[in-house]
N, C-alpha and C positions, 0 to 999 in steps of 0.2 A: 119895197120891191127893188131890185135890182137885175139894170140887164146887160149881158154880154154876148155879142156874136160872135163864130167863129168863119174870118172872111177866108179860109180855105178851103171851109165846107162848103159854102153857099156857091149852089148853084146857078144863082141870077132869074131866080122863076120870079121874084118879084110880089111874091104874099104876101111879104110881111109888110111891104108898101102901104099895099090894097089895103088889109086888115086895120095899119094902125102908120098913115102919112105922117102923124106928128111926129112918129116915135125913130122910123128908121127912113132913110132914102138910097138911092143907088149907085154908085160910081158912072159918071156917063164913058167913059171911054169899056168898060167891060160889065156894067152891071151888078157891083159884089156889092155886097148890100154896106152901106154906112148906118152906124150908129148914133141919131141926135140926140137923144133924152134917156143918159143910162140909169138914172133913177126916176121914175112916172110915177106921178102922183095918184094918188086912188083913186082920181077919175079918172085916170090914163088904165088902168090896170084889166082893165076886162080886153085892151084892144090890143093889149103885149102878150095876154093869153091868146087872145084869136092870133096873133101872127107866129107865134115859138107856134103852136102846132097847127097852123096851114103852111109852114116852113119843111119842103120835102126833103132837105139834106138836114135837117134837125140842126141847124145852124145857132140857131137863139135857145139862151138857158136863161131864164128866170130861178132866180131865187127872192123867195117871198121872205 
């Protein structure tokens, strides 16, 4: 899996956090979401799907 955000979509709602800490976190001065881990391991992978679609500006794409 592979994952990439797109930080001018992201709204700053902060899901993908929530869904999956290890994976993204957020800029403190405005909230755009950061990317830590752009390839997760297959234990990581269920918690990159919960956050691409709890993410309301569809910021996050996985490709599997």
């Amino acid at each position: 899996m592979r994952i990439t955000v797109n930080q001018d979509k992201c709204v700053s709602s902060g899901q993908c956090v929530l869904n999956a800490m290890d994976l993204f976190d957020q800029r403190d001065e405005d909230g755009v979401v950061e990317l830590l881990v752009p390839e997760p391991g297959p234990d990581q992978a269920d918690n990159a799907r919960a956050a691409a679609a709890a993410c309301p500006a569809l910021a996050i794409d996985l490709e599997e």
